[in-house]
C-alpha positions in Angstrom: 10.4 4.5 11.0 13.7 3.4 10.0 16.2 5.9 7.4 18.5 5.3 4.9 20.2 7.5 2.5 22.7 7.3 -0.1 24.1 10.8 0.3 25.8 13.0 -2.8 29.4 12.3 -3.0 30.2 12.4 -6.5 32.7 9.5 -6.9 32.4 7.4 -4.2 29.8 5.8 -1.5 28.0 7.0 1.5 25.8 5.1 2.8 24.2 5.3 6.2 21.0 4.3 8.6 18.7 4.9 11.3 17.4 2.5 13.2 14.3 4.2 15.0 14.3 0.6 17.1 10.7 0.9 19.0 7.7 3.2 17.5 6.8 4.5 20.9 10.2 5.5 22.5 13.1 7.2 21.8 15.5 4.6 20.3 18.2 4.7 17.9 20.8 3.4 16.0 23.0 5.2 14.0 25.3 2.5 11.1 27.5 3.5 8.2 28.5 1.5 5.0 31.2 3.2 3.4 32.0 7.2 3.6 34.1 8.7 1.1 33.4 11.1 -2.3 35.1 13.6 -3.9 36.0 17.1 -2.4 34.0 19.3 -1.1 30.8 16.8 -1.4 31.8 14.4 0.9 32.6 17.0 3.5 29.3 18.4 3.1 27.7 15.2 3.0 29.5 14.2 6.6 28.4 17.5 7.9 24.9 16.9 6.8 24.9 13.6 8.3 26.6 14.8 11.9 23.4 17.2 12.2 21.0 14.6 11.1 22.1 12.1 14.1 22.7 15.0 16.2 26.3 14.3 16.9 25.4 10.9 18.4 27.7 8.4 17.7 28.2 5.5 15.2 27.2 2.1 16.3 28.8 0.5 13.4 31.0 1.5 10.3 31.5 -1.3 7.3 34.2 -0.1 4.8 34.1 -2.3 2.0 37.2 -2.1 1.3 40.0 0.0 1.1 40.2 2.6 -1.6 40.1 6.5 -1.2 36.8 6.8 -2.1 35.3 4.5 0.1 36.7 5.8 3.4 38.2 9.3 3.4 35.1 10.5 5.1 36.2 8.8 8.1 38.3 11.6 9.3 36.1 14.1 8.6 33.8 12.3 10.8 36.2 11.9 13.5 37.2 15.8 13.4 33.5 16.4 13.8 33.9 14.7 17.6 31.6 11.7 16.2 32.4 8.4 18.1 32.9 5.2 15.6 31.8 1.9 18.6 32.7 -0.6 15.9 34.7 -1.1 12.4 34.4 -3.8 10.5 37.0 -4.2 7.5 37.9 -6.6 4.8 38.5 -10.0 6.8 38.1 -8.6 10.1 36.6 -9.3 12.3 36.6 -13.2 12.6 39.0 -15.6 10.8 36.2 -18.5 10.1 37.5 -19.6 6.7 34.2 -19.5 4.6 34.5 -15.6 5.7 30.4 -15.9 6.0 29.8 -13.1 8.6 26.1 -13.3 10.0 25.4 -11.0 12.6 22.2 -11.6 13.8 20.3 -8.7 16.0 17.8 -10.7 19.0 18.1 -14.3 18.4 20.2 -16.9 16.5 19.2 -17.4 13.1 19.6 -21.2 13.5 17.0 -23.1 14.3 19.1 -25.8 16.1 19.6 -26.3 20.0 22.5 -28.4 19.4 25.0 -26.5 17.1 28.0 -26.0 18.4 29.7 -22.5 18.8 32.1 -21.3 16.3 34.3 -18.4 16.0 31.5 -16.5 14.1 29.2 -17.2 16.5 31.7 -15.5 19.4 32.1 -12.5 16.3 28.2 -12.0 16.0 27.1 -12.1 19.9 30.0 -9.6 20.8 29.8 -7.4 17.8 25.9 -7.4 18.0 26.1 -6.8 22.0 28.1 -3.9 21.4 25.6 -2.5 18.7 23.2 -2.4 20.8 25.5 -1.3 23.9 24.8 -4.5 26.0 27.2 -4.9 28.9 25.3 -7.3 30.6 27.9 -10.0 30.1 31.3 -9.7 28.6 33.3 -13.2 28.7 36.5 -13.4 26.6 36.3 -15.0 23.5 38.8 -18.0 25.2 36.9 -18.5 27.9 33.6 -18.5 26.0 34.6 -21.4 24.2 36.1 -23.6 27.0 32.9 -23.3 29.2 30.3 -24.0 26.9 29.8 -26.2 24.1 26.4 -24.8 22.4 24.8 -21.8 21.6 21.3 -22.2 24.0 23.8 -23.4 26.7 25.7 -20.4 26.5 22.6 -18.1 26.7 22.3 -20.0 29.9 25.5 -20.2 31.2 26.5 -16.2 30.2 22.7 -14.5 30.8 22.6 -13.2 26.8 19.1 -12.7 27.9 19.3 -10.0 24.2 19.4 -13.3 22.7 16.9 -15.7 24.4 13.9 -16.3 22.8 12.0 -15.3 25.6 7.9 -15.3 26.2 8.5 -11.8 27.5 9.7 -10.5 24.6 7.6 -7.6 22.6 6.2 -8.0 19.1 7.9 -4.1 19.1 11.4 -5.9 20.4 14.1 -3.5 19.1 16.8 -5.9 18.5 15.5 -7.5 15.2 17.7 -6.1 12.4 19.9 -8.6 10.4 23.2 -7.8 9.2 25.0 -10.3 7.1 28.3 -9.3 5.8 30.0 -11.6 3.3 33.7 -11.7 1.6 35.2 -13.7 -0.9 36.6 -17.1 0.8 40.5 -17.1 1.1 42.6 -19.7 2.1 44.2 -19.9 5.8 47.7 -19.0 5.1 46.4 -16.2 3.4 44.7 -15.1 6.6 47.6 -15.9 8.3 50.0 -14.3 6.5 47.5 -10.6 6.6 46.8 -11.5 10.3 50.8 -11.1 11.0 51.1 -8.4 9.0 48.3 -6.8 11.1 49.0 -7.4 14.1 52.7 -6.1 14.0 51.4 -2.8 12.4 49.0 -2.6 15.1 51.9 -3.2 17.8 54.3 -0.6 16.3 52.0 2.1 15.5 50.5 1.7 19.3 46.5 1.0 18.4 44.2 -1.1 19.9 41.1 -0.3 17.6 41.5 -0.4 14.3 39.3 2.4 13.7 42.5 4.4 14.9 44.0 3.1 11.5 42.5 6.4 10.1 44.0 8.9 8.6 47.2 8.1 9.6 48.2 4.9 9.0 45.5 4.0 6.6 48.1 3.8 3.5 50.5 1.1 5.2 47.4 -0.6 6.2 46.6 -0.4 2.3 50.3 -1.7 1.4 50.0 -4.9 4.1 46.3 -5.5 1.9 47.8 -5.0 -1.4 50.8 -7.4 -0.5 48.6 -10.4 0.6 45.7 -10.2 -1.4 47.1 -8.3 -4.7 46.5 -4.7 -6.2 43.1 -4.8 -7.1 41.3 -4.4 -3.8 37.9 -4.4 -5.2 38.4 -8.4 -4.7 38.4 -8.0 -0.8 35.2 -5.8 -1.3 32.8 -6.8 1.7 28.8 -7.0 0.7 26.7 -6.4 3.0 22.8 -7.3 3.6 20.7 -5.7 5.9 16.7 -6.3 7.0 14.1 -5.9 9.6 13.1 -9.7 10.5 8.8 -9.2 10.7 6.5 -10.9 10.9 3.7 -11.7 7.7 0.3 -10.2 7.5 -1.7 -13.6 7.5 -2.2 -16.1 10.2 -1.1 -19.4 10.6 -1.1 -22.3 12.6 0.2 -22.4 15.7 3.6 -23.8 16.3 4.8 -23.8 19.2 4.3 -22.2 23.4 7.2 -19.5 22.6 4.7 -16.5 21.6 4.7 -12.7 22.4 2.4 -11.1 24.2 0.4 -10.2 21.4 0.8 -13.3 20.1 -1.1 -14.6 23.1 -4.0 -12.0 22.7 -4.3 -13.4 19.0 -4.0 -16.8 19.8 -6.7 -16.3 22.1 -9.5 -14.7 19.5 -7.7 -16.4 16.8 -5.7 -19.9 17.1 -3.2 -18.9 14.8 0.1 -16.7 15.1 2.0 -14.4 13.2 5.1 -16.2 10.9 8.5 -14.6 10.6 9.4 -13.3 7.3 12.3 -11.5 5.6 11.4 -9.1 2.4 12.9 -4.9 2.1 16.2 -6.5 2.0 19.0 -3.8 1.3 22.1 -4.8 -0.6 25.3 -2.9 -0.5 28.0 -4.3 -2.4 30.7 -1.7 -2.6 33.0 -2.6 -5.3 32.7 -6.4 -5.1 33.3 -8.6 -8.1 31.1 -11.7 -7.7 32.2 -15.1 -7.8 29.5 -18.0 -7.8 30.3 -18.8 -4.1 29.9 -14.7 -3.0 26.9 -14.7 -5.4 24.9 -17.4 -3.8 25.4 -16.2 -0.5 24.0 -12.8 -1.4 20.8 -13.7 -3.8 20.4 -17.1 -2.4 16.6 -15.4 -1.9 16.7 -12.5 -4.3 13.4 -12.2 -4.8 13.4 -10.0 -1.5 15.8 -7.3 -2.3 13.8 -3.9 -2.4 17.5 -2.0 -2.9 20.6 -2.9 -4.5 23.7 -0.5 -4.9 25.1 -1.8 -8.4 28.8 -2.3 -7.3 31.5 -0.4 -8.4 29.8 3.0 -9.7 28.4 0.9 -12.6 32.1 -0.2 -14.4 31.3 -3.6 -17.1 33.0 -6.0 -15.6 31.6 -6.1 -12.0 27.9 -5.7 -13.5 29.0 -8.4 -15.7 29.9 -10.9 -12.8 27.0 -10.0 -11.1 24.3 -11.7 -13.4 21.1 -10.5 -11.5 18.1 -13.2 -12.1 15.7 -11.8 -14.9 12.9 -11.4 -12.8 14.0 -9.9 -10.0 12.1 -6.7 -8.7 13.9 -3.8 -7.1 15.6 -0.5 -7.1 19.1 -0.3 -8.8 21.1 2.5 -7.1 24.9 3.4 -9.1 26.5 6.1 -6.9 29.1 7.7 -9.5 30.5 11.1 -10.0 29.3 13.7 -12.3 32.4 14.4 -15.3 34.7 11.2 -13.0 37.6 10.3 -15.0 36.5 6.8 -14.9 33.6 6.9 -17.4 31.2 5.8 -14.6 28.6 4.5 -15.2 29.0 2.0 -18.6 26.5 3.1 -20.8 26.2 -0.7 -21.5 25.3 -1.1 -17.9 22.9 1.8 -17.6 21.0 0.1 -20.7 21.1 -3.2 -19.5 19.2 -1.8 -16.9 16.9 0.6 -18.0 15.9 -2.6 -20.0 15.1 -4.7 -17.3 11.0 -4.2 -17.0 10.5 -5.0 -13.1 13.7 -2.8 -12.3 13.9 0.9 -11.5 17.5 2.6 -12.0 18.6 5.4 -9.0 21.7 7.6 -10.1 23.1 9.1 -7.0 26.4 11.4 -7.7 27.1 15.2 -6.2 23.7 16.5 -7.5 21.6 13.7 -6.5 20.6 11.5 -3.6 18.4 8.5 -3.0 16.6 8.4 0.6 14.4 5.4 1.4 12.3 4.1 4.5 11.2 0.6 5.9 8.8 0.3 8.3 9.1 -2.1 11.6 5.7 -4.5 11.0 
């Protein structure tokens, strides 16, 4: 069983899960979108969250972007001895220009033997190998690219056996979560011009992670945002989907030799194997403000969100920009604070969706929580 909670921060977001990876062994992994509130709550809420994982550490942390109330629980977490493996923050990781991260968990989601290997590609096998705390193989990111020239020859070449789809591979495999993480596009002297910036603040202040960013240098980190990309930082906001990749119910025909073991045992009694699907999608969005290009990468199949956090604590505008299809059928979360200075939630907003008959609306703030479950199938 796999755990998610949207914990009671007030005014903010703190979002985390637990990846319980195989239903007959101990396996976990612990992930983190966002972790900031308001005084005491988010302290609570980190301490809460510390026990719950039993001071394990965190396999990966996506802040969506950089205002207060989206990240001062990192230090808390950090005081609390709890080890951060991987941050991913506005335009970080990888400088692909479409700024489409997929990261993919136990196989490339393209179909194609013959696609060459980006950048992103490099970004999703190393972040993804570290998620799951493979050291099997570890090639720079230079050399990776001047030895092979496509993905499967890769998996060859370097032994990413995490990512071959192999015959040996279990129906229960444990490396079948999908994280896609999405930003608006920006143009290359943009990325440029922050990358700079970065780097040289990175150089004088002595850090190699950029986790290490926090507390201390978090506000000129801030100042080098604010400088390329403008004051309102809700623009560099990153979504993030996340899903188990099942398989359906039903049978169908067979399609190829690459099955499972219990693929085999059905295909013996039955000629027919089980077909990948993707539904119980989870959407966090932090503060984003949609444009057409950011919205169709995130809905492109709405129809199989179960959860969506309603960005920015419910304000107008973003709900506005987000134009959710009519029909779509899911649960609506708006993490706000109790009495916030903001006015969050829009009352517009909360009727908008309190009027929409397949949706249900979650309020999380300090008094309140939402906790949810998905299943591996």
């Amino acid at each position: 069983m796999n755990r998610f909670v949207f914990y009671p921060v007030g005014q903010g977001l703190f979002y985390s899960g637990q990846l319980s990876c195989h239903p007959y062994r101990r396996c976990r992994r612990n992930f983190i979108f966002d972790c900031g509130g308001d005084e005491p709550y988010i302290g609570e809420a980190v301490e809460r969250f510390a026990d719950e994982i039993g001071y394990d550490d965190v396999d990966l942390c996506v802040i969506s972007h950089l205002h207060r109330d989206h990240y001062n629980g990192l230090a808390l977490l950090k005081s609390k001895g709890i080890r951060i493996n991987n941050i991913v923050l506005p335009y970080l990781p990888s400088r692909y220009p479409a700024l489409k991260f997929v990261y993919i968990v136990g196989q490339y989601y393209s179909e194609s033997k013959n696609l060459d290997i980006t950048e992103d590609d490099i970004a999703n096998i190393s972040l993804m190998s570290r998620f799951y705390r493979v050291q099997e193989s570890n090639p720079s990111d230079r050399d990776f690219c001047e030895q092979v020239q496509t993905f499967e020859e890769c998996k060859i070449e370097h032994g990413f056996k995490y990512f071959q789809r192999e015959e040996s591979i279990s129906p229960y495999n444990d490396k079948k979560w999908v994280f896609e993480l999405f930003n608006k596009s920006i143009t290359d002297e943009k990325w440029e011009e922050y990358n700079n910036k970065l780097n040289d603040l990175l150089d004088v202040e002595d850090i190699e992670n950029p986790i290490d960013l926090f507390p201390d240098s978090v506000d000129k980190l801030i100042e080098i945002c604010k400088s390329v990309f403008g004051k309102n930082l809700n623009l560099t906001s990153i979504v993030m989907k996340h899903y188990y990749q099942g398989r359906t119910i039903g049978y169908y025909p067979v399609q190829d030799n690459g099955m499972a073991l219990l693929d085999r045992y059905f295909a013996v009694k039955y000629p027919f194997v089980f077909e990948r699907r993707i539904e119980n999608v989870s959407v966090l969005t932090g503060d984003a403000e949609f444009d057409d290009e950011l919205w169709q990468h995130t809905f492109e199949d709405a129809h199989s969100i179960s959860v969506l956090q309603v960005p920015h604590h419910g304000a107008r505008t973003n709900w506005n920009k987000l134009k959710l299809p009519s029909d779509i059928m899911c649960k609506l979360v708006i993490s706000y604070g109790l009495g916030n200075r903001h006015k969050h939630p829009n009352r517009d907003v909360v009727k908008d969706i309190l009027g929409m008959p397949n949706c249900q609306l979650v309020s999380v703030n300090q008094a309140t929580q939402y906790e949810y479950s998905i299943e591996n199938k």
